[in-house]
N, C-alpha and C positions, 0 to 999 in steps of 0.2 A: 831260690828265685823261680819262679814262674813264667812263661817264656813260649814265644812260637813266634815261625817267621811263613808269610802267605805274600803274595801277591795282592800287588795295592787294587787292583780293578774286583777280586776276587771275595776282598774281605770289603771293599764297598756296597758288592752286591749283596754278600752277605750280609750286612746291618743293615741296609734301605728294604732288604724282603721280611721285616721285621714292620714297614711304617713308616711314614712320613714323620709322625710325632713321638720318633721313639726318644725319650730324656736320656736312659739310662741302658745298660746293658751289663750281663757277667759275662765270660768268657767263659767254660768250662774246659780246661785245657788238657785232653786224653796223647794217648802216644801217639796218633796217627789223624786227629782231628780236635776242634775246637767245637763244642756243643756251645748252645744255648737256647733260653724258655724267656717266654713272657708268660705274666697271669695278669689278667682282669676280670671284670664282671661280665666282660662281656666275651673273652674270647680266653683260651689258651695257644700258646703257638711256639712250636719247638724245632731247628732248623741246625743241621751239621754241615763244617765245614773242612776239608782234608787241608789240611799244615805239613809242616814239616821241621828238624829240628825242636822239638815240641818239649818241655820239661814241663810236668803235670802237675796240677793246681787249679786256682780260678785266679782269673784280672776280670777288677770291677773299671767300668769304665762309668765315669758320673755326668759327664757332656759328652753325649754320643753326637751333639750338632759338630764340635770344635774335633772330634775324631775326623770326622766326614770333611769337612773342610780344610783338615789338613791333608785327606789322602787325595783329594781332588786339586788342592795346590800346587803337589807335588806328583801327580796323575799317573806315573808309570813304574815301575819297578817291582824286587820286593820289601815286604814289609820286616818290621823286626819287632814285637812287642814283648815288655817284661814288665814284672810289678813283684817288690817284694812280700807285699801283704796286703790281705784287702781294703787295707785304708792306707797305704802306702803309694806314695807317685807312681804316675802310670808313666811309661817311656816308650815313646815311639821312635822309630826310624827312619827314612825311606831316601837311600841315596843318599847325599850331603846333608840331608833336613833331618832335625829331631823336633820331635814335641812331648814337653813333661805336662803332664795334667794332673790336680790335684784331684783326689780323690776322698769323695763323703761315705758314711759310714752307713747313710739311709740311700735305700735305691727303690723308687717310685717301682717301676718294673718288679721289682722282687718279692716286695710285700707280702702279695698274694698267694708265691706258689707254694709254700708247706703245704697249705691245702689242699690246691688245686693240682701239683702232683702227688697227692698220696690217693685220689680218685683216678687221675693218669695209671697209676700203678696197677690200680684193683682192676681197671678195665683194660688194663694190656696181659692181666694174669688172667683175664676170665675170657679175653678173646673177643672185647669188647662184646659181649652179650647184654652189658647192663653199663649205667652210667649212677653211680649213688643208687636210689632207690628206681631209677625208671631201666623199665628193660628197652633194649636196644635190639629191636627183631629183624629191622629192615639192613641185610646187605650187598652189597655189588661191586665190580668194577667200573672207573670212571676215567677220561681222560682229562688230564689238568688243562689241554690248549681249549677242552669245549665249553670250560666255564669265562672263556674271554669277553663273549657278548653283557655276560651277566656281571661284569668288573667294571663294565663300562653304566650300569644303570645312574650315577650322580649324575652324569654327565647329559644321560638320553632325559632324564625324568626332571632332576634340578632339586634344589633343597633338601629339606628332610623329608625320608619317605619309610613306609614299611617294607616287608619283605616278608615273602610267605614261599614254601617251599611243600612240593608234595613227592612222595615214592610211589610212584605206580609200580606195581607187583608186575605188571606186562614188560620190565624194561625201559623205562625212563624215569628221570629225577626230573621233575620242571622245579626250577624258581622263577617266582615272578616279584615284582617291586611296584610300586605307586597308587593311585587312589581312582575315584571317577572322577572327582573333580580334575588331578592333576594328567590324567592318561596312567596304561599301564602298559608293563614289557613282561615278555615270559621267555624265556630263554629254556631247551628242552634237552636236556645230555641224557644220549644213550648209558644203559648199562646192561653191562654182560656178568653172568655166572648171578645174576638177582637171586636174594634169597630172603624170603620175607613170610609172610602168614596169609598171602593172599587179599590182602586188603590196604588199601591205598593211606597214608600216615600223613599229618599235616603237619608243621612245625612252622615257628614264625620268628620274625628276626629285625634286629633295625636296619638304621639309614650308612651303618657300616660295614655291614656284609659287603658290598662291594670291593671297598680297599684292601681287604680279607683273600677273598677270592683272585684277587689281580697278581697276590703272590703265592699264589699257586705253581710248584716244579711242574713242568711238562712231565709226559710218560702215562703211564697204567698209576690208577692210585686205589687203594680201599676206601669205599664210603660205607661208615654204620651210623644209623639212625633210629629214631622211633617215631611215636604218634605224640606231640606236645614235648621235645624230649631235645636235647641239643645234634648236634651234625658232628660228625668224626670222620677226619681226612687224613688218611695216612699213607706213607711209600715206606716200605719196611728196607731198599737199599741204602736210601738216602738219609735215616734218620727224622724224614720230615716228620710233624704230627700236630693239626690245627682242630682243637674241640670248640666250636662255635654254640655260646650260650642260647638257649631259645627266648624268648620275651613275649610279654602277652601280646596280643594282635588286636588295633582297632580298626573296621575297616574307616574312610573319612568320604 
């Protein structure tokens, strides 16, 4: 049986830094922590969390809404979770309160990632030098609290908007987001230790970049990038690791 016990506020955080509309989730449950990955088209996103008591395996959870609302009903303590198989009921604990959840065999979330980490792989073996066929020249240190302005663009700009992103070789990352018609915002994060080829790289993105960026850990993070090529954030203590897809760019 598969198995780990966290604190209720802990492992909340944990699945909301993941989304607002996350359906689904695995667990990947290590001796000393709980991994997990999303894949889409539009993003990768990989986030560890320390446990305790931990017996190793995976728990699929298939209503990641009805997890979240029971840890929030029950708001304080620790947690208990177990599942004997990946399509076996999932069992929660917290205090007096239990919740069994039944558990589907398809997970929206999951689909994607044989693919999407077996490129994960190639580019954590190469030092993120390259992503698939594009090279990855631009890199630097960044601070996660300086992409906060830029988390906020739904809100400053409204609707659907683009997002474009440039590496100055001089030490800064600008993103910026919106249209002429609509206004626009640029948001400008320093980086330190820049390593690039001397020439400024463009890359462009949608209207969800934002809610992306808003779960971004605090601290020191690695950014690799290219020119037309996706965005790579990573903190090598925490396990974190978010590969943001690029998308064509129109401007409107």
């Amino acid at each position: 049986m598969t198995s780990f016990k966290v604190s209720n506020k802990d492992l909340a955080q944990f699945i909301t830094g993941f989304g607002k509309e996350l359906p689904d989730i695995v667990f990947r449950v290590k001796d000393e922590y709980v991994e997990s990955a999303v894949g889409k088209d539009t993003h990768y996103l990989r986030r560890r969390l320390a446990v305790r008591e931990a017996e190793a395996g995976n728990i699929a959870v298939s209503d990641v809404s009805r997890l979240l609302a029971f840890l929030k009903a029950t708001k304080t303590g620790e947690v208990s979770i177990n599942q004997m198989g990946k399509t076996s009921v999932l069992h929660v604990a917290c205090g007096k309160s239990t919740l069994q959840l039944p558990t589907s065999s398809y997970l929206t979330t999951q689909k994607q990632l044989p693919l999407i980490e077996r490129l994960v792989g190639e580019g954590e073996t190469n030092m993120w030098q390259s992503w698939a066929n594009f090279d990855l020249d631009c890199h630097g240190i960044v601070n996660g609290e300086d992409f906060a302005p830029a988390a906020q663009f739904d809100k400053v700009i409204g609707g659907k908007f683009s997002c474009k992103s440039a590496f100055d070789p001089s030490g800064e990352y600008v993103v910026s987001a919106g249209s002429k018609a609509k206004g626009k915002m640029f948001v400008r994060v320093p980086i330190t230790n820049c390593e690039s080829n001397n020439d400024t790289v463009n890359s462009a993105f949608a209207y969800w970049l934002p809610s992306l960026l808003a779960n971004l850990p605090p601290g020191p993070l690695n950014l690799h990038t290219g020119d037309e090529t996706v965005l790579v954030i990573e903190q090598g203590d925490t396990g974190f690791l978010l590969v943001v897809m690029d998308q064509e760019y129109e401007e409107d």
